[in-house]
Each structure stands twice: as structure tokens, then as C-alpha cells.
C-alpha positions as a printed Julia matrix, in Angstrom:
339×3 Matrix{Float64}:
  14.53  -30.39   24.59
  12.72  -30.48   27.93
   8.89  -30.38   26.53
   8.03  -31.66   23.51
   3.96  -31.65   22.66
   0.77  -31.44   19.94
  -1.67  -29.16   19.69
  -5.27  -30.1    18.31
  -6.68  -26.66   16.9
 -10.5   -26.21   16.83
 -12.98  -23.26   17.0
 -13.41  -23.68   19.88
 -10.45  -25.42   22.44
  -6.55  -26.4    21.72
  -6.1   -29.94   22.88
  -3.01  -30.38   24.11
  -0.61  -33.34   24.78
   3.03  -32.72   25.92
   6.28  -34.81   27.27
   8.59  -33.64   30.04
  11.43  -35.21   28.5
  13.34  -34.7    31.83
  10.82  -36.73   34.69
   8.83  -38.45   31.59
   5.63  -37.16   32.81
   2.85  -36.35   29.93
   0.28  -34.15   30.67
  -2.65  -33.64   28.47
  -5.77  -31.13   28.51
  -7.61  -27.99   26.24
  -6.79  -24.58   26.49
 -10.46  -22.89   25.79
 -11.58  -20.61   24.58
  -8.69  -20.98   21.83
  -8.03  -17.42   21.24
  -4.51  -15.65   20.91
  -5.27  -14.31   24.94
  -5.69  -17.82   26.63
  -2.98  -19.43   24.37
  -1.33  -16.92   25.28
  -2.01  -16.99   29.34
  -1.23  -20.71   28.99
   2.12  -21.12   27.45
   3.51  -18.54   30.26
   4.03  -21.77   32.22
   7.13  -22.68   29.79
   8.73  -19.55   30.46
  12.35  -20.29   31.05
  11.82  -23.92   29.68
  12.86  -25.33   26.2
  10.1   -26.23   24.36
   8.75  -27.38   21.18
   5.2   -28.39   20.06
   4.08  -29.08   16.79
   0.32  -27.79   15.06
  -1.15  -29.15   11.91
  -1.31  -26.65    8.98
  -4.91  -26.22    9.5
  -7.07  -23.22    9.89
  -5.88  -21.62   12.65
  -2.48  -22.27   12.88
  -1.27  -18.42   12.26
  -2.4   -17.5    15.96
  -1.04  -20.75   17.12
   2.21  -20.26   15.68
   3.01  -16.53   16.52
   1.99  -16.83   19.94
   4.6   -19.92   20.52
   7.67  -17.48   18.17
   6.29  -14.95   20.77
   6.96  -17.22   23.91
  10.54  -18.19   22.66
   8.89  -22.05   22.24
  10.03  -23.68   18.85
   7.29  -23.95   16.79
   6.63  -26.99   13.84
   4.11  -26.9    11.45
   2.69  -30.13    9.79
   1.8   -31.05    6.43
  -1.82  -32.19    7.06
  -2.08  -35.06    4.55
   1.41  -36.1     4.9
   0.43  -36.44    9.3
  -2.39  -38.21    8.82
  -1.07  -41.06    6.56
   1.86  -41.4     8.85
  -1.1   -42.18   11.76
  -1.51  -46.12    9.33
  -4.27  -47.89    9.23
  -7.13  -46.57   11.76
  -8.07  -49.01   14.24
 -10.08  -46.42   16.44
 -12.19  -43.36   16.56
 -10.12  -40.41   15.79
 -10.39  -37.62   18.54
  -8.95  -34.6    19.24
  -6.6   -36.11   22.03
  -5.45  -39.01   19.55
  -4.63  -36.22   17.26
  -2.61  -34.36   19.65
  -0.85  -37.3    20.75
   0.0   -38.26   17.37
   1.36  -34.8    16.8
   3.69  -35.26   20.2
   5.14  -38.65   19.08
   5.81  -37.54   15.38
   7.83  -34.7    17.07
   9.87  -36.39   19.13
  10.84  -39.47   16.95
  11.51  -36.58   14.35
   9.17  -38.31   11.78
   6.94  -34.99   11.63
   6.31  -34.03    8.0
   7.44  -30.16    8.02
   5.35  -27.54    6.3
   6.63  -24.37    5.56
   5.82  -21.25    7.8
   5.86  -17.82    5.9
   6.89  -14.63    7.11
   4.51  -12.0     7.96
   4.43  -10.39    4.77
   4.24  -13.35    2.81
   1.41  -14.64    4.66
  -0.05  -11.14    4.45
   0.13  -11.24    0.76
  -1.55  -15.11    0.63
  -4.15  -13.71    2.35
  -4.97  -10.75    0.05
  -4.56  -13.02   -2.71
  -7.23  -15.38   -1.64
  -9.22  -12.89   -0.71
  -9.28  -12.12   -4.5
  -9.87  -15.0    -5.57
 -13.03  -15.96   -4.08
 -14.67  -13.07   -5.57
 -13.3   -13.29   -8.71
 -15.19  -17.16   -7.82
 -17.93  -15.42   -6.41
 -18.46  -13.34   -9.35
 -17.84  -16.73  -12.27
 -20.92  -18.19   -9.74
 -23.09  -15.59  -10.48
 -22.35  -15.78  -14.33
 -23.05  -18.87  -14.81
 -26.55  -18.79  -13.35
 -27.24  -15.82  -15.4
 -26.35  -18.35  -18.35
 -28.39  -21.5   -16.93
 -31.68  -19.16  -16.87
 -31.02  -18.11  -20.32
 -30.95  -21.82  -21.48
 -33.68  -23.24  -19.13
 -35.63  -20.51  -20.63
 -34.06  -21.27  -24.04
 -32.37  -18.25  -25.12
 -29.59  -18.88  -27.48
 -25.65  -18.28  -26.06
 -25.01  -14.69  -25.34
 -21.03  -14.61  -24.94
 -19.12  -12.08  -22.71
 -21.95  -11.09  -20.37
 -20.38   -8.79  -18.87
 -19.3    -6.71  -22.17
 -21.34   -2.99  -23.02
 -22.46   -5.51  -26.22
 -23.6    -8.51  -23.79
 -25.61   -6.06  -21.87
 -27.32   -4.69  -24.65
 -27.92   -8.56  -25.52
 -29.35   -9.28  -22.06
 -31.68   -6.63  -22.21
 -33.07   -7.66  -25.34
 -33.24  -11.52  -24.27
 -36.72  -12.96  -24.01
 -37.2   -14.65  -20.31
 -40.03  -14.52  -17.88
 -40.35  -11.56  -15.11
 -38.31  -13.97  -12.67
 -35.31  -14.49  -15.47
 -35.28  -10.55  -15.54
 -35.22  -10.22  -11.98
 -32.65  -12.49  -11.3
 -30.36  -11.33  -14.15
 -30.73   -7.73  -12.18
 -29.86   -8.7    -9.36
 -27.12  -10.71  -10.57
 -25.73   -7.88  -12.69
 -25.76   -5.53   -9.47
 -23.96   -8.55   -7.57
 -21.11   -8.75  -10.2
 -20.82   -5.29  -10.22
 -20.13   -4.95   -6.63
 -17.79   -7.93   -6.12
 -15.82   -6.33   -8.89
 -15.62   -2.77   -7.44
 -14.74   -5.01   -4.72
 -11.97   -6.58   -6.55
 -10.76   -3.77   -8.51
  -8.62   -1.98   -5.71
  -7.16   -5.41   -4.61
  -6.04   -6.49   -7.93
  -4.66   -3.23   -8.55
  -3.09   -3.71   -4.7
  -1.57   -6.74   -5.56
  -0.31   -6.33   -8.97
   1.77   -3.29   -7.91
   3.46   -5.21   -4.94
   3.94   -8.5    -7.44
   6.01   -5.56   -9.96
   8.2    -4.37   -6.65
   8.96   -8.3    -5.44
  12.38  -10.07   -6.43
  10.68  -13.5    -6.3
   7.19  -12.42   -8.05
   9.2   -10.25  -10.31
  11.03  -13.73  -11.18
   8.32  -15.18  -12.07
   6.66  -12.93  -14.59
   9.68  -14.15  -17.05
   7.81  -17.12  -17.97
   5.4   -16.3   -20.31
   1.61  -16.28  -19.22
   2.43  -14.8   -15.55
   1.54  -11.65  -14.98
   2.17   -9.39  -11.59
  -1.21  -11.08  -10.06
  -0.96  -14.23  -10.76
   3.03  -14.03   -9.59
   1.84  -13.03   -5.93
  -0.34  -15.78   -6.09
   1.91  -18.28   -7.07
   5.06  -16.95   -4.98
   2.79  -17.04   -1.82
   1.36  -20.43   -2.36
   4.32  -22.42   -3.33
   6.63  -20.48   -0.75
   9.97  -21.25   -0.35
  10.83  -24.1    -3.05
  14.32  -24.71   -1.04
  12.18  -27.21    1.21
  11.49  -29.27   -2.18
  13.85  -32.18   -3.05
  12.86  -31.94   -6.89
  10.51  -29.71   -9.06
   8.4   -33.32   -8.95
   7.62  -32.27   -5.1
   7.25  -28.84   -6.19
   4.2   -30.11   -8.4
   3.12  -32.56   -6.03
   2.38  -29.49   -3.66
   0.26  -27.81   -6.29
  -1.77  -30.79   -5.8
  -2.38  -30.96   -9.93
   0.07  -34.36   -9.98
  -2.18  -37.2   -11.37
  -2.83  -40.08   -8.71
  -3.19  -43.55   -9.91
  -4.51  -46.38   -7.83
  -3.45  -50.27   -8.89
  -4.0   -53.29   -7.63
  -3.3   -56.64   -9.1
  -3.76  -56.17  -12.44
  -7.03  -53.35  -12.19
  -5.73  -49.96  -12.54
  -7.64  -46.89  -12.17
  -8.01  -43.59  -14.74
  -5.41  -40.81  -13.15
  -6.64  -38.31  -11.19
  -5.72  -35.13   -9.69
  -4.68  -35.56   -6.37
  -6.39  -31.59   -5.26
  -3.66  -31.97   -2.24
  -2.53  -28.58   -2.59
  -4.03  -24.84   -2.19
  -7.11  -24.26   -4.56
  -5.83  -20.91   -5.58
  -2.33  -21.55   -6.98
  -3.68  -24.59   -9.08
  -6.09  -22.12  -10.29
  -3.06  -19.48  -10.87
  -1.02  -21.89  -12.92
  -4.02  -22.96  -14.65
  -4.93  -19.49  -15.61
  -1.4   -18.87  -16.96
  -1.09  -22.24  -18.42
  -4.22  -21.46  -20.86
  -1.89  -18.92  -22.27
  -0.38  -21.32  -23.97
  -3.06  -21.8   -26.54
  -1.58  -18.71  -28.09
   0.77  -18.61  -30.75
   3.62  -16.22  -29.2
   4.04  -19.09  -25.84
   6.84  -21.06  -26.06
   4.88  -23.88  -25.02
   2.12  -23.42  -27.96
   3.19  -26.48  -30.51
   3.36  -28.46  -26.71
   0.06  -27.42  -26.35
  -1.42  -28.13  -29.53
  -0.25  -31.54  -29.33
  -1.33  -33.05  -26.16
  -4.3   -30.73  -27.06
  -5.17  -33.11  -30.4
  -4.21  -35.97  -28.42
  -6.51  -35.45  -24.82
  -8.26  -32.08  -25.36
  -7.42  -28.54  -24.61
  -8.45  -28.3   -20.35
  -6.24  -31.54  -20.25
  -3.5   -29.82  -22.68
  -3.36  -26.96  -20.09
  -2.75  -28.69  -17.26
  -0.31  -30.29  -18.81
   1.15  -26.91  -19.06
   0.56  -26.04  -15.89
   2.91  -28.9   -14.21
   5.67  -27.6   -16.56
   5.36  -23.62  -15.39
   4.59  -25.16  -11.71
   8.35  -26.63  -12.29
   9.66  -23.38  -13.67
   8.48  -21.63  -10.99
   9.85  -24.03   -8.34
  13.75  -23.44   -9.99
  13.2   -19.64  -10.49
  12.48  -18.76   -6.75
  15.04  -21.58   -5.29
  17.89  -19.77   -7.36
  16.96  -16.22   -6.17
  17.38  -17.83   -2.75
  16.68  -15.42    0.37
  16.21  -12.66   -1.91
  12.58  -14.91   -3.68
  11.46  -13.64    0.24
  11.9   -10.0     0.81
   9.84   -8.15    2.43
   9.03   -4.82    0.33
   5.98   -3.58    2.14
């Protein structure tokens, strides 16, 4: 390998920090503005060369990536919080050049912490998916204030808002002119995020019933076509995992404990991992609590012993598991592309 480097992605510059393995010469600078054209304009200078250069799995890196596959330069993608506890104990300001630099060393003294780059279609899919997901998020948001002005204005519960019944309900409720107004207006928000949703979920079902891998995962009870694209796209390819216990790790709903001495903390989740497949586990996990899952007596158990939100995370871990062996046996064929 003749160049080895980092790249520090930002809105607005790439920092960059590369070895010339062959005269030992580093050169470091910023490629701005950091669009696909001048990233572009500026790796033409490795044409011919062997190179390889290494990006954090940060916002941003999609460009990044493709344009170095495009240039023929071997491209590395890093597992954020894996890179920056390999950087120790900080003994000085972090910058954009340390970062790069830090990038360039873990590279060439092969101590990088990989992350998985998905295909095109794959990282198509992700996309779409979280795309739905925020305004499914969007739309729980404006829920729940409809629900705090009914209390602060102390109208008893009105379940399933969004029912023909819980409209009727609404429009009977006794609150202020403002309560009304901003129940309106947060009716006609929900509305439109989910004739925004609609199509999408419809979208994304029908690819997750045509997909080997998300077609996979729909055999374990609680996963449905939707929440299998979600899943499949956020875990990607569980060959890179060691044990399902990595595979859950990723999800980012392992529990954390800190000790020291003899003081231990309460377990936490770690939240390491993308926010929309611990919410698709969780949503399939909750399926549990009924009496046809074959995880239902597990359920009801840790559910006496903890509560139920703990219970289903519980459950959660074990599908994220399931998941992890059901798209590592399907091997190559967990990836196809079916667009």
C-alpha cells in the first residue's frame, strides 16, 4: 500500500491526513467545500496509485465512500465508538486534524475497528426505513401533547386518539379555545404525516415480502414485512459478528454496568447502536405479551419479576440474537438486491 490516510468529515471541509508509505512523507490539509465534486477533483491525484483511507461511520460517509469505490482507492469505514476509545485517555483538545491522524495510524497498524458498508440497495432501503420512522415519531410527538393539554386542563384519559370513537371523544372534551386549537391543528398534523407514511409503509412492506433475508426474518414471531426491512438494514451483514452477544451489543440495547472497588452502578442501556432497529425489536418484542408468542410464559415472568417495558426488552435481546443466526445462515443470499 503506497498511501494510507484519514479523513475528518464535516459540513463543511474533509480534513485529511495521509502517509506515502514509499518516501514516508505525510501530508495533511481540507478538501472544502466537502461535496461529492471537490472530493471528487481531489482524489484524481491517486490515480494510478494504491491507496487506502479510512472515514468514521458518521454522517456523511455515503459520499465519502462511493467517491473513493469510484476512484479504485480502498475504502474503510470505522465504528465510531469503537475509534474513539481506541484514541485512550485524552490529554489534548480534540480537532479535526487529531482526528484524521488518528484515523491514518489506526489504518496502518491495522487496529481500525471495521464497520460494515452496505450495498446500494441496502443502504437505499435504511434510508426509506428511517425516513418512516421519524414520522411515525413525529406523529407519537404530536399525540402526546394532544394528551398533556387534556390533563393540564383536566380532562379524564381518552384512549386511541386517533380512532372514529376518540374523535368523537375529543370533540366532546371540555378545554379552553387554545386546547381546541391546538388539538386541530394537531389532528391536521397527524393526518398529514400519516398520508405521508402510508405509501412508504406500504413501499417497504412489499419489498420486506420479496427479500430472502427480510423474508427470513418474519419467521420469528412478532416481525412483520416492516419491521424485517428495518431490522435487516440496521443489523446488516451478521457474518462480521463473532457471537449473537456482538450482534446485541450493536443494537446498542446490551445493559452497561460500571464498578469500581466495591460501588457498582444500576445497568444501563448502552444506546450504542441505531435508534431505529432498537425501536424495531422493541416493537416486535412487545408481541410477546400475547398468548400465541413463543416467548409469552418468558415474558410473563421477567414481567412479574421487573415489569413489562423491562420484560420486553428482555425479549428484544433474544429476537436481536435470532435475527443475527437467521441472516448469517442465508449467507450472500440475506443481501440480494431485488429492486
Amino acid at each position: 500500500m503506497t498511501i494510507v490516510g484519514g479523513l475528518d468529515v464535516h459540513r463543511r471541509q474533509i480534513t485529511f491526513d495521509y502517509l506515502d508509505t514509499d518516501t514516508g512523507e505525510v501530508r495533511r490539509g481540507r478538501v472544502s467545500p466537502a461535496t461529492r465534486e471537490g472530493l471528487r477533483e481531489w482524489l484524481a491525484r491517486f490515480e494510478d496509485r494504491k491507496a487506502a483511507f479510512a472515514v468514521e461511520g458518521c454522517t456523511g460517509w455515503r459520499f465519502v465512500v462511493e467517491e473513493l469505490e469510484r476512484a479504485g482507492i480502498e475504502a474503510h469505514m470505522a465504528e465510531p465508538a469503537d475509534t474513539a476509545a481506541l484514541r485512550g485517555k485524552k490529554r489534548r483538545a480534540k480537532t479535526d486534524r487529531t482526528d484524521a491522524r488518528h484515523l491514518r495510524e489506526l489504518l496502518c497498524e491495522h487496529r481500525l475497528p471495521e464497520a460494515w458498508v452496505p450495498p446500494a440497495h441496502v443502504a437505499e432501503a435504511r434510508t426509506k426505513a428511517r425516513l418512516y420512522r421519524s414520522l411515525m415519531h413525529e406523529r407519537d410527538v404530536w399525540q402526546l401533547r394532544t394528551h398533556a393539554v387534556l390533563f393540564h386542563q383536566g380532562v379524564p384519559a381518552l384512549p386511541s386518539l386517533l380512532t372514529v370513537a376518540g374523535r368523537a371523544a375529543l370533540d366532546k372534551a371540555d378545554v379552553s379555545a387554545s386546547g381546541r386549537q391546538l388539538i386541530g391543528v394537531a389532528l391536521e398534523v397527524i393526518d398529514h404525516l400519516e398520508g405521508l407514511a402510508g405509501p412508504l409503509r406500504a413501499e417497504l412492506a412489499a419489498f420486506g415480502r420479496r427479500q430472502p433475508g427480510c423474508r427470513a426474518l418474519t419467521a420469528h414471531y412478532g416481525i412483520g414485512p416492516l419491521l424485517a426491512v428495518v431490522i435487516w438494514s440496521e443489523l446488516g451483514d451478521t457474518r462480521r459478528f463473532s457471537s449473537s452477544r456482538q450482534a446485541v451489543r450493536h443494537t446498542g440495547l446490551d445493559i452497561t454496568v460500571h464498578s469500581s472497588d466495591a460501588k457498582r452502578a444500576r445497568g444501563r442501556l448502552s444506546r450504542q447502536g441505531p435508534p431505529a432497529l432498537r425501536w424495531a425489536l422493541y416493537e416486535a418484542a412487545i408481541c410477546a405479551a400475547r398468548p400465541g408468542s413463543p416467548d409469552h410464559d418468558y415474558y410473563l415472568a421477567t414481567k412479574a419479576r421487573i415489569g413489562g417495558g423491562r420484560a420486553a426488552l428482555s425479549v428484544a435481546r433474544k429476537l436481536a440474537a435470532r435475527c443475527h443466526h437467521s441472516l448469517r445462515e442465508l449467507g450472500d443470499q440475506a443481501w440480494a438486491d431485488v429492486t
